[in-house]
C-alpha positions as CSV (number, residue, x, y, z in Angstrom):
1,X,69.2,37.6,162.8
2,X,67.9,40.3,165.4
3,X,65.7,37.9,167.1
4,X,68.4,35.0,167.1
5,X,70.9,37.3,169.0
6,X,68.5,38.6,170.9
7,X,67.6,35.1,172.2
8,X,71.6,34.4,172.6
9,X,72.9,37.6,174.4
10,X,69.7,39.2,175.7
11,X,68.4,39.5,179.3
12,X,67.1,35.9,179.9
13,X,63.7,37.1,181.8
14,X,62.4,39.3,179.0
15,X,59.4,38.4,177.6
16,X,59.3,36.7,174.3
17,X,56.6,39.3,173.4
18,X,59.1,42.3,174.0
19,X,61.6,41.2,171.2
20,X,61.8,43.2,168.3
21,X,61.4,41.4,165.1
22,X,63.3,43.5,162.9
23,X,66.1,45.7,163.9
24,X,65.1,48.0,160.7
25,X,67.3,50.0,158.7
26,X,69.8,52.9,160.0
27,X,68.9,55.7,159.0
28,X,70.9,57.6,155.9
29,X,73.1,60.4,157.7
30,X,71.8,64.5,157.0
31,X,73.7,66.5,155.1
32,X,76.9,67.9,157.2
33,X,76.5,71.4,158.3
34,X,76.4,73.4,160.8
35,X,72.8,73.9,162.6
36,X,70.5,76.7,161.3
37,X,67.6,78.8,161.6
38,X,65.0,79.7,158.3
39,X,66.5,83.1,158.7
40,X,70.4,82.2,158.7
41,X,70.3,80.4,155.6
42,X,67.8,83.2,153.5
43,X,70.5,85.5,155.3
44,X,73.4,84.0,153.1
45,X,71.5,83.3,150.3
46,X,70.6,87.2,150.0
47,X,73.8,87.8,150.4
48,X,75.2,85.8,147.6
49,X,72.0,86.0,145.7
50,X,71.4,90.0,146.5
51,X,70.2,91.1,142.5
52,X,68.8,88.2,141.6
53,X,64.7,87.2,141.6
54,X,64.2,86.1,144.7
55,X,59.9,86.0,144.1
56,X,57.1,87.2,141.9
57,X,53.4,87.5,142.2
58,X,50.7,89.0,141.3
59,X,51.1,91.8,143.6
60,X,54.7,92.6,143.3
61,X,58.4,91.1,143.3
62,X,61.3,90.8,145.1
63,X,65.5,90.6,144.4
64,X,67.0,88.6,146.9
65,X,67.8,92.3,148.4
66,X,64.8,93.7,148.3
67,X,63.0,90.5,150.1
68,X,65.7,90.7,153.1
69,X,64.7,94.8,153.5
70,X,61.2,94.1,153.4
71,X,61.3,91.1,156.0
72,X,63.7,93.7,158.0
73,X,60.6,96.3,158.1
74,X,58.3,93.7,158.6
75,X,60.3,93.0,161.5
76,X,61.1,96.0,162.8
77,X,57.2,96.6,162.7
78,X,56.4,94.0,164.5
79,X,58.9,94.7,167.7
80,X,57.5,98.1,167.4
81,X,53.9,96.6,168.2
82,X,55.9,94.5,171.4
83,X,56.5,91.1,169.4
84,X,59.3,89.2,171.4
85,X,61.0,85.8,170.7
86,X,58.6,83.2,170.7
87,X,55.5,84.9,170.5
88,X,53.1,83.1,168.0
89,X,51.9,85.7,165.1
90,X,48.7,84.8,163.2
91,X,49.1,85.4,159.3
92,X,45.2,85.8,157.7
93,X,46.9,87.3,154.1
94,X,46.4,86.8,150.6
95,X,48.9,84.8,148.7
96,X,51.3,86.6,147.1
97,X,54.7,87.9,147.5
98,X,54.2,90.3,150.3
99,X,52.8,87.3,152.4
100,X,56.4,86.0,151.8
101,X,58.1,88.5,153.2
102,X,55.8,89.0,155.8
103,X,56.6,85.3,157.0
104,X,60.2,86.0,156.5
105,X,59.8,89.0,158.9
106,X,58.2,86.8,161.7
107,X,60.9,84.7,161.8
108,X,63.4,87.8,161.6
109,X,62.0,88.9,164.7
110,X,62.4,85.8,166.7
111,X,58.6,84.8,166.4
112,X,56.5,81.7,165.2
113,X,54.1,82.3,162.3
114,X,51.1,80.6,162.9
115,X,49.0,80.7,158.8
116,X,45.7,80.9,158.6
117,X,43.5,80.7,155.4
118,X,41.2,83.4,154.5
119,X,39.1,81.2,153.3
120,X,38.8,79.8,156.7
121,X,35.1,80.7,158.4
122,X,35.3,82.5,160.7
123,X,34.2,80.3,163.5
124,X,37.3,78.2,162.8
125,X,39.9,81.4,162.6
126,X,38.6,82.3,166.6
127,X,39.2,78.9,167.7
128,X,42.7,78.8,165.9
129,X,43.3,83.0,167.4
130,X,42.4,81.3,170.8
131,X,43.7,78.2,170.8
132,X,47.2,79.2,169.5
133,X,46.9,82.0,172.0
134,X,48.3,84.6,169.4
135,X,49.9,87.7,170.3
136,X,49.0,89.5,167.1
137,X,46.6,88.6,164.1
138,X,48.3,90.4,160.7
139,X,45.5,90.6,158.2
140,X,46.3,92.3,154.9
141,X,45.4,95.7,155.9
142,X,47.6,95.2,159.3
143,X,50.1,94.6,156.9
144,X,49.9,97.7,154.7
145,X,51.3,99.2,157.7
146,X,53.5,97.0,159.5
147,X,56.9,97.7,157.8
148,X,58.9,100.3,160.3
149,X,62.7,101.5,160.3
150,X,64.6,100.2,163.3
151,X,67.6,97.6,164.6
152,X,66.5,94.2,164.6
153,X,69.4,92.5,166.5
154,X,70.7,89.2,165.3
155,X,70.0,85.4,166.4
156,X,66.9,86.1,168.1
157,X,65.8,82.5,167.7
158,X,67.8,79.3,167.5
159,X,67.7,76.3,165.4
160,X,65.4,74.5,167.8
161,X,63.3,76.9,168.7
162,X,59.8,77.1,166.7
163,X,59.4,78.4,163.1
164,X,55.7,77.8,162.5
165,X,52.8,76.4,163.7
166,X,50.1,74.5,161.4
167,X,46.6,73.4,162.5
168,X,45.6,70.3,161.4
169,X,42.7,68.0,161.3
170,X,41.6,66.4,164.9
171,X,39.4,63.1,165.4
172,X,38.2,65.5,168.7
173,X,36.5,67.5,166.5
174,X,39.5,70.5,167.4
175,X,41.8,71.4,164.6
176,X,45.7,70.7,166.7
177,X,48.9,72.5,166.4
178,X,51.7,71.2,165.4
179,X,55.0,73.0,166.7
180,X,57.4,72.6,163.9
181,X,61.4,74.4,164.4
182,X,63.4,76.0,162.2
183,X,66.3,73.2,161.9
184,X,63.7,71.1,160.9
185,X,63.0,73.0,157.4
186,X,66.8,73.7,157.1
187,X,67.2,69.8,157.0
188,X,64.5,68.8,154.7
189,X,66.0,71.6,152.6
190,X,69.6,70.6,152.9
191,X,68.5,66.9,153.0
192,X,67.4,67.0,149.9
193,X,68.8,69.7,147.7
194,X,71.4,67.5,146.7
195,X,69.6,64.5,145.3
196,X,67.1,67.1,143.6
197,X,70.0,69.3,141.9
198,X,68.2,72.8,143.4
199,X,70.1,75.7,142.6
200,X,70.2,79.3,141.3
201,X,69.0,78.6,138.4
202,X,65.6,77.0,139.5
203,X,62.2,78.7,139.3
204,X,59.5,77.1,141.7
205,X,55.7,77.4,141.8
206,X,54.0,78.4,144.9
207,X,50.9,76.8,144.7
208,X,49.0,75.7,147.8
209,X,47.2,76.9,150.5
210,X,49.8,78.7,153.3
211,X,48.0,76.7,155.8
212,X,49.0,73.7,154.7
213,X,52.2,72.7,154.8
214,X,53.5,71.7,151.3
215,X,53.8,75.3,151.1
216,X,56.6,75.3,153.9
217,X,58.7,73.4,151.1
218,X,57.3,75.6,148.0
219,X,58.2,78.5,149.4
220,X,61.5,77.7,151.7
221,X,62.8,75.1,149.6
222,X,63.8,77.9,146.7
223,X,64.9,80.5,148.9
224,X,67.4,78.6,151.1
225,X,68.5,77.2,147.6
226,X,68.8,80.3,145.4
227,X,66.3,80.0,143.4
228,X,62.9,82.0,142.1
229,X,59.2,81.5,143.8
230,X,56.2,82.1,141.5
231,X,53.2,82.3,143.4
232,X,50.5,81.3,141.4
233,X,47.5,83.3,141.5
234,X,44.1,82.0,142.7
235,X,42.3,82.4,139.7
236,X,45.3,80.6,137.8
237,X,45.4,78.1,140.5
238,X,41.9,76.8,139.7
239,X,42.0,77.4,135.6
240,X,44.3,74.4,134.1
241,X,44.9,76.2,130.7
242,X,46.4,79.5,132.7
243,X,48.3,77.4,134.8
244,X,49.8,75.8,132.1
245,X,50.4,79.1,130.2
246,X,52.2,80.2,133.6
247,X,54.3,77.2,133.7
248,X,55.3,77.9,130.3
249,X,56.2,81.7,130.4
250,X,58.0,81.8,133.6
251,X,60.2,79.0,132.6
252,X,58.9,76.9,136.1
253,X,61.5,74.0,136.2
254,X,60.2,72.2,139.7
255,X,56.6,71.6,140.1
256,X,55.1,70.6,143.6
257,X,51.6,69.0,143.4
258,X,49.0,66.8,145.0
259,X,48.1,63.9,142.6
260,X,44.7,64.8,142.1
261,X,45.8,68.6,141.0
262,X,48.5,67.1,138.9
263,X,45.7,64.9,136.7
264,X,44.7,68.8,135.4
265,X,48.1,69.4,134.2
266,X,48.7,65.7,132.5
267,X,44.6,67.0,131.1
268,X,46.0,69.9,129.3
269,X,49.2,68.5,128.0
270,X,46.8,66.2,125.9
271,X,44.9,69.0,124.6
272,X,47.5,71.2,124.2
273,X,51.5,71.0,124.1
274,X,53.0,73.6,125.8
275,X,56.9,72.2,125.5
276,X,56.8,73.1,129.2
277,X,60.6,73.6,130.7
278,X,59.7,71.2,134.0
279,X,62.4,69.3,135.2
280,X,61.2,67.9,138.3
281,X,57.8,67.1,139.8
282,X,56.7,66.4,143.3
283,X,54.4,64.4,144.6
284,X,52.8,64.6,148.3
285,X,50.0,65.3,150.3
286,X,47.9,62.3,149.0
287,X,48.6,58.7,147.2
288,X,49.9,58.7,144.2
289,X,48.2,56.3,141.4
290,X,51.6,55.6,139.0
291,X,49.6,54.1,136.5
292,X,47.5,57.3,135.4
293,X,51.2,59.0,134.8
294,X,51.7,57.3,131.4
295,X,50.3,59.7,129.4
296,X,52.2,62.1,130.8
297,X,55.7,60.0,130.3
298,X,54.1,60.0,126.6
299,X,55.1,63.8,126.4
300,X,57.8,63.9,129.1
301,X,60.2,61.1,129.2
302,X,62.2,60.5,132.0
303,X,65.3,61.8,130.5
304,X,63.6,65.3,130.5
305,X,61.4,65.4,133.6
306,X,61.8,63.5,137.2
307,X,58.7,63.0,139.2
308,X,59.3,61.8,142.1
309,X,56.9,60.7,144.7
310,X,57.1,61.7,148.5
311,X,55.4,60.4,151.8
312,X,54.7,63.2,154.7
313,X,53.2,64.4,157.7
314,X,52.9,67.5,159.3
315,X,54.5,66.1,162.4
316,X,57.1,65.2,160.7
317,X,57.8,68.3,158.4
318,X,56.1,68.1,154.9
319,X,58.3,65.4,153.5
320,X,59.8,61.6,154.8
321,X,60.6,59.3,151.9
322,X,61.1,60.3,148.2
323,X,60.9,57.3,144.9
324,X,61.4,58.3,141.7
325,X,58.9,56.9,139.6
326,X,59.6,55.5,136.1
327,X,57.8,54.1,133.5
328,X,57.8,50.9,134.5
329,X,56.9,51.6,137.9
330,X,53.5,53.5,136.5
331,X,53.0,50.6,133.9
332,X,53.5,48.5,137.4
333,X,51.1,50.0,139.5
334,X,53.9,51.0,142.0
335,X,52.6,52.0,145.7
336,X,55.8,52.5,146.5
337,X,57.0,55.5,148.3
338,X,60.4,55.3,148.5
339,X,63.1,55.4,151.1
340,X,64.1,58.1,153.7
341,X,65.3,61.0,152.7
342,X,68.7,61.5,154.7
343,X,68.1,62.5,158.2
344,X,65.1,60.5,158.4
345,X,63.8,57.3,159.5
346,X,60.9,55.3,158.8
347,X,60.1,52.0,160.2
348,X,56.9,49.7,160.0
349,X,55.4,48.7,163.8
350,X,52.9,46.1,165.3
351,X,51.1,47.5,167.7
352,X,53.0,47.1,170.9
353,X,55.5,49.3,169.1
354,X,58.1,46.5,168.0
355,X,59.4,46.4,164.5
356,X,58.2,44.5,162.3
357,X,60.5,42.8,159.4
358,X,59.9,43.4,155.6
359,X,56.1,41.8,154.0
360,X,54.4,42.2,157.2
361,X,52.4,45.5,157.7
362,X,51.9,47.9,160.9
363,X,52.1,51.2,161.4
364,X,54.1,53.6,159.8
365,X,56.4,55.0,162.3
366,X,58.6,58.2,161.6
367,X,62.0,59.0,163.6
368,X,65.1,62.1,163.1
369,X,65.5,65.1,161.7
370,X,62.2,65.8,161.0
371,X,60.0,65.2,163.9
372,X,58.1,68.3,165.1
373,X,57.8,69.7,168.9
374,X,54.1,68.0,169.5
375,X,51.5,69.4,169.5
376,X,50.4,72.9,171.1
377,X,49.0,73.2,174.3
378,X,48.0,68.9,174.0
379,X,51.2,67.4,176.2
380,X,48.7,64.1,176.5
381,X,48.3,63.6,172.6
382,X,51.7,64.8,172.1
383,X,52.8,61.9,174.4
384,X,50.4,59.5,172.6
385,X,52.0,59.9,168.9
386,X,55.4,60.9,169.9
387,X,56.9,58.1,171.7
388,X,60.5,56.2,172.5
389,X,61.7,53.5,170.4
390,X,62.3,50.7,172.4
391,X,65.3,49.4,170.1
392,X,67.4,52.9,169.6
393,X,66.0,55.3,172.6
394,X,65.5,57.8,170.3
395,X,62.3,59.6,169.2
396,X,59.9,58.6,167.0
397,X,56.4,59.6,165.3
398,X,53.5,57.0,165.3
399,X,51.7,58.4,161.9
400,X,48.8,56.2,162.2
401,X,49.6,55.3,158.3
402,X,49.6,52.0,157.5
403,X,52.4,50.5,155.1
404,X,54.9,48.2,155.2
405,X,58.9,47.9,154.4
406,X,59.7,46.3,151.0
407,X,63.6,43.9,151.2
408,X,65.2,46.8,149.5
409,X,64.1,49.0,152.1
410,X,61.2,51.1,150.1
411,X,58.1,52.1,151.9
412,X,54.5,50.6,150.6
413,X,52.1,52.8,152.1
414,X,48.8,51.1,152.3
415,X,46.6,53.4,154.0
416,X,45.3,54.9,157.4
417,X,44.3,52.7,160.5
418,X,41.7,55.3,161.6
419,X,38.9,57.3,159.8
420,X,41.5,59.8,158.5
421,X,41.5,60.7,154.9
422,X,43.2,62.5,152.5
423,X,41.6,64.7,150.0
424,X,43.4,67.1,147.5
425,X,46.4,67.1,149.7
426,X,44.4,67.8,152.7
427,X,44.7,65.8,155.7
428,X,40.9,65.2,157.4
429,X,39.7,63.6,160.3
430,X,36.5,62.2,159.4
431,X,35.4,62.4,163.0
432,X,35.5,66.1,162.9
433,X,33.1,66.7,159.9
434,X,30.8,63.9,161.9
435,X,30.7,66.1,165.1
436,X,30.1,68.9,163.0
437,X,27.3,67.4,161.8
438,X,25.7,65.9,165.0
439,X,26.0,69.2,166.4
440,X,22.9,70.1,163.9
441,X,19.2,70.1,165.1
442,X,17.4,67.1,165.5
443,X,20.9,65.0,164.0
444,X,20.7,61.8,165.9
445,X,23.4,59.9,163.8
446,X,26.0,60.8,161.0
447,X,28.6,59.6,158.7
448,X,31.0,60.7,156.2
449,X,32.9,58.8,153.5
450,X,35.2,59.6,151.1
451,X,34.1,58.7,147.7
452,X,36.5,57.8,144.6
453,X,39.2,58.8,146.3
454,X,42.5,59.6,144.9
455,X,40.9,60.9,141.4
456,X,39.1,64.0,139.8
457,X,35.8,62.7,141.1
458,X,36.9,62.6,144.9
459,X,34.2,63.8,147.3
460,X,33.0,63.6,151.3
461,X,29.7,62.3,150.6
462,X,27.5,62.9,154.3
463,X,25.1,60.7,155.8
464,X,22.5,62.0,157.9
465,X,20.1,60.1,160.6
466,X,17.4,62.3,162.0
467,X,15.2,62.1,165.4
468,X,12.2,60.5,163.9
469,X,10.6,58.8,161.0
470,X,8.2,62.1,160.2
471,X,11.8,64.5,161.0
472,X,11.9,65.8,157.6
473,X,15.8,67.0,157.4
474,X,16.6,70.3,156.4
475,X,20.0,69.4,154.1
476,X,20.6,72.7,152.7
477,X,20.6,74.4,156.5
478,X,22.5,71.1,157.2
479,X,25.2,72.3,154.2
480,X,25.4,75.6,155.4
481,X,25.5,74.9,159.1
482,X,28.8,72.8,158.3
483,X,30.0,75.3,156.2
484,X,30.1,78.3,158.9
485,X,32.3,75.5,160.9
486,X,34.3,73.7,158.4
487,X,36.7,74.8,155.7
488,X,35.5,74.5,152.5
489,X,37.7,71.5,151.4
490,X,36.1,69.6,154.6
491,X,32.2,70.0,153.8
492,X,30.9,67.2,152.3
493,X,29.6,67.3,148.3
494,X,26.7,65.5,149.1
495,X,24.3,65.4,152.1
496,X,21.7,62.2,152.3
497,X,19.1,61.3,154.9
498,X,18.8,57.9,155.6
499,X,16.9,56.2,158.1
500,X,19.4,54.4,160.1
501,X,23.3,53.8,159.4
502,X,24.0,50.6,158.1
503,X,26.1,48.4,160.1
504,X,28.2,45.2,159.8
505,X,28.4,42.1,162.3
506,X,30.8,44.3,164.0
507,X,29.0,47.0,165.0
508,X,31.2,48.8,162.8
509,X,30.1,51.4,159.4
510,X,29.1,49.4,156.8
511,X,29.9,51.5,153.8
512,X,29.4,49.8,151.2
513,X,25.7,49.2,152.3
514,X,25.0,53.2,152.3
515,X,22.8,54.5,149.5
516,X,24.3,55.7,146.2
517,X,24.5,59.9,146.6
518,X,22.3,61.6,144.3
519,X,24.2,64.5,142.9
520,X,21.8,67.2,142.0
521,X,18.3,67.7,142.2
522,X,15.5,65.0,140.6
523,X,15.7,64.8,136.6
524,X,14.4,67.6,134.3
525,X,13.5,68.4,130.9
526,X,16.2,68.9,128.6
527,X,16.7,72.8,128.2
528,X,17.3,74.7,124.5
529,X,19.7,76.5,122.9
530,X,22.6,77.3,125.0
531,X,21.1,77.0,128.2
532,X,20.9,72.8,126.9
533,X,25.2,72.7,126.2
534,X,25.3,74.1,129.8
535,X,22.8,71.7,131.3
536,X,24.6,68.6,128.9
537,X,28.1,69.8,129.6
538,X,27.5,69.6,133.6
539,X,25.7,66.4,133.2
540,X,28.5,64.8,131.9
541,X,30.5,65.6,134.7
542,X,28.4,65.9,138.0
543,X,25.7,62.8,136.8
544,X,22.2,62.8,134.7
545,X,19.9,64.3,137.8
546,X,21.8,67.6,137.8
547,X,19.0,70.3,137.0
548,X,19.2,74.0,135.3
549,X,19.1,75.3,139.4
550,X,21.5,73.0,141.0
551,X,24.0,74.4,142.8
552,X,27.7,73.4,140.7
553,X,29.5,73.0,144.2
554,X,26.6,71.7,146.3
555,X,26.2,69.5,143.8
556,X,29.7,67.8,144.0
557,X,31.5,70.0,142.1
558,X,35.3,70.8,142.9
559,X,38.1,72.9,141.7
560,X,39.1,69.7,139.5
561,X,35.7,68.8,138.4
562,X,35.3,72.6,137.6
563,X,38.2,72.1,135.3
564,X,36.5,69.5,133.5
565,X,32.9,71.1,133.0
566,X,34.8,74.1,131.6
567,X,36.9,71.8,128.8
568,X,33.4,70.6,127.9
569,X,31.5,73.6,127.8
570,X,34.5,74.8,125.6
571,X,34.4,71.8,123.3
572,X,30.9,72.5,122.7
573,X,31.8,75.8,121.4
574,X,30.9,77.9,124.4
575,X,33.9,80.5,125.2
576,X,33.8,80.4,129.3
577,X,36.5,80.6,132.1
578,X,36.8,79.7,135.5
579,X,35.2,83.0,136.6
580,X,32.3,82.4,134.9
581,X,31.7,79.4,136.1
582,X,32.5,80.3,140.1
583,X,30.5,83.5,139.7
584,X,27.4,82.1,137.9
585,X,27.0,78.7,139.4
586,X,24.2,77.4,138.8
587,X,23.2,76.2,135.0
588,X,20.8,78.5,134.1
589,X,22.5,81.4,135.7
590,X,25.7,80.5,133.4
591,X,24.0,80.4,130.6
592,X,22.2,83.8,131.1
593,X,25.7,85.1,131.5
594,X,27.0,83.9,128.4
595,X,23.9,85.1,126.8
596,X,24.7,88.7,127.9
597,X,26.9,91.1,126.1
598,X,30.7,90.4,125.5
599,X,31.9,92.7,128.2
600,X,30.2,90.2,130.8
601,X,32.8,87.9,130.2
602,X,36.2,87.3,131.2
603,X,39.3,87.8,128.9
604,X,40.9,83.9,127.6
605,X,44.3,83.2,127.7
């Protein structure tokens, strides 16, 4: 219908090429209200909310009240070190809830907190400090004392003017900034409180990383809303049976996860049955497989817990669609992500940037409420990604997502066009762990490739070319050089020398011609005793050549794999825990551990 009345009223000389195949959907309206900043909507909430538990951690807790006093100091402090409106504040803190007020005070005093992971080496953290061009770097002993008495006058910072600033991922081999503002968050919030039932009597789980962004919605979405953040300690975080536990004794009623972390929690719930008081989950940050949800609708039925699955981009603040998934959509295989969430818009384009009409797939492009600044200090990529639509005028986001619009207006998303992947929630440019690597001695070629992805088993395997057929590579220096560059979720599991990179016709990767990975080092006699149920358990997870010195997480070994080695070290009757397993990781040195007197190890929930 588009293209017929665009052939009967339009201008007679355009190009046939320039019509628009689909006019798309409009989008569904926000939620009514006037505009916002972070700060103006905790403001009223504490007001309202003053006595109530506002969040808890390891480290403390906060009332509503006592949160909005200790951003106040926090802000104070900060103006007293010669902070102004719109100076960008790096946050290197622990998780916990002093870092949320600390965030809260950054906004309080007009500023833009940029987050940065502790975990982060330390060659990535300077190129963030520089890049970002930060004013102040708060570390945790910064922040001991920060907190100072003093006015902090109102409406230092409007509802367009930056909140935060997260790094992501760049095919440049750069991590780049994206320039998110407050009314952005305020929208998602308000977009889709409604839909979601949030309210005062909600308890939240803060879970991920503060550098990446699903924690802008763990952590805002409760406190704009009334309800309780629990951040989850690191420890928990990485040990299934605690988590669970924690879900469990603070009555957690809405559940944000990646897929993959999720699988531990459905892992549990078949071992053990908590009667956990969930409510609603969240999905995001990676594809969601529907099918490996039924045993979890086994325990939870529908009637008693939502899950919902939600497609987002940084750009575009954390969330753009939302589809609740039911049994029959898990039983179906459902890729299906849902429709906008109000504010948003979301339509599928060719590559000349026309619409394209339901069944035919393009590019996932993102328009509304949500779309972010651009990206720091890049005005060339920010013009690349964030373009005009041709059809409305208005602004849109060019995710580089493949998918395509279903007739009832759902989004299939179907993949990335380029060599970005997603892993655990994280978003990674391939290209940058490649230039990492090239950037080794005598590296003449590389690849990376993300192997079973979207399970327990997902991994960056690395592919290595060196200068010469007698180059012997050194793989370990390889590993380590990419880990003083890299974050740890972005160094590959596995590093392989190969002669040459196998490629198609094309000229392009051929990946399914690359050598299978061998996890661990060459076969070994079986081992005795305990040091034998160590050696079996981590066979069964990480492969048959792991040997008693092998390295668990230079071996392939993740926080969800970790999980899994520990459930079979347990069902062979070995008492172990997370920190065991992190502190001792290497076969033999486990099992020398849990050899040694009971003191040595850890307490079990």
């Amino acid at each position: 219908a588009a293209v017929l009345a665009e052939l009967r009223t339009g201008d007679p000389d355009r190009p046939l090429a320039d019509i628009a195949l689909d006019a798309g959907p409009e989008p569904r309206p926000a939620t009514a209200g006037r505009p916002c900043t972070i700060t103006e909507v905790f403001a009223e909430q504490a007001a309202r909310r003053g006595p109530a538990p506002a969040v808890s951690g390891d480290d403390r807790s906060f009332t509503y009240a006592e949160l909005a006093a200790r951003a106040e100091r926090f802000a104070a402090g900060l103006r007293s070190r010669g902070i102004r409106p719109g100076d960008r504040v790096g946050i290197v803190h622990e998780r916990g809830a002093e870092l949320v007020a600390l965030l809260l005070g950054v906004l309080r005093a007009g500023a833009v907190y940029v987050p940065l992971d502790p975990a982060y080496p330390r060659r990535r953290l300077t190129y963030i400090t520089e890049d970002a061009g930060l004013a102040l770097v708060v570390t945790d002993e910064i922040a001991a004392g920060l907190p100072a008495d003093g006015e902090v006058p109102a409406g230092l910072a409007g509802p367009d003017d930056p909140a935060y600033v997260i790094y992501t991922s760049g095919s440049t081999g750069r991590p780049k900034g994206v320039v998110v503002p407050h009314r952005n968050v305020v929208d998602l919030v308000s977009g889709t409180a409604e839909d979601f039932g949030f309210g005062d009597t909600d308890v939240w789980t803060w879970f991920h990383s503060v550098a990446f962004d699903f924690s802008v919605w763990e952590i805002w979405g409760p406190l704009l809303t009334g309800g309780r953040v629990v951040v989850v300690p690191e420890w928990t975080r990485r040990s299934p049976d605690e988590f669970a536990a924690l879900l469990r004794d603070e009555g957690v009623t809405v559940l944000n996860q990646t897929p993959s972390s999720f699988t531990q929690v459905i892992e549990t719930q078949r071992r053990r049955f908590d009667d956990l008081p969930l409510r609603l989950v969240v999905f995001g940050g990676e594809p969601l497989d529907t099918f490996a949800l039924l045993p979890w609708f086994d325990r939870y039925p529908e009637t008693r817990c939502r899950l919902v699955n939600m497609f987002g981009i940084t750009e575009t603040t954390v969330h753009v669609t939302s589809q609740t998934v039911t049994r029959a959509d898990a039983l179906a295989g459902s890729r299906s992500v849902g429709q906008a969430i109000p504010g948003w818009e979301v339509h599928v384009v060719d590559t000349r940037g026309r619409r394209l009409p339901p069944g035919v797939p393009g590019e996932i492009a993102v328009g509304g409420a949500g779309l972010a600044h651009g990206y720091l200090g890049r005005p060339d990529l920010t013009a690349q990604r964030f373009v005009t639509d041709r059809v409305t005028g208005r602004r849109r986001y060019l995710s580089g997502d493949l998918g395509r619009l279903l007739p009832d207006g759902c989004l299939e998303h179907l993949g990335r066009l380029d060599s970005q992947v997603k892993l655990r929630g994280y978003r990674i440019e391939l290209d940058e762990i490649r230039k990492a690597l090239l950037a080794g001695p005598g590296v003449v070629a590389a690849a990376v490739v993300l192997a079973a992805p979207g399970t327990a088993e997902a991994r960056l395997d690395a592919y290595v070319v060196t200068g010469g057929p007698d180059d012997e590579p050194d793989l370990a220096a390889l590993r380590a050089r990419a880990a003083a560059v890299l974050p740890g979720y972005m160094v590959p599991s596995t590093f392989t020398a190969v002669p040459a990179l196998p490629l198609t016709v094309n000229g392009k990767l051929d990946e399914a011609a690359l050598p299978e990975p061998v996890l661990g080092g060459a076969p070994v006699a079986e081992a005795t005793g305990d040091a034998g149920v160590v050696l079996a358990a981590w066979r069964s997870v990480l492969g048959p050549a792991i040997g008693p010195d092998d390295h668990f997480f230079d071996s392939g070994g993740n926080s969800l794999l970790a999980a899994k080695t520990l459930a079979a070290l347990r069902d062979a009757g070995l008492t172990v825990g997370i920190r065991d397993l992190y502190g001792h990781p290497t076969p033999r040195l486990l099992a020398a551990h849990l050899a040694g007197p009971p003191a040595q190890k850890e307490a079990q929930p």
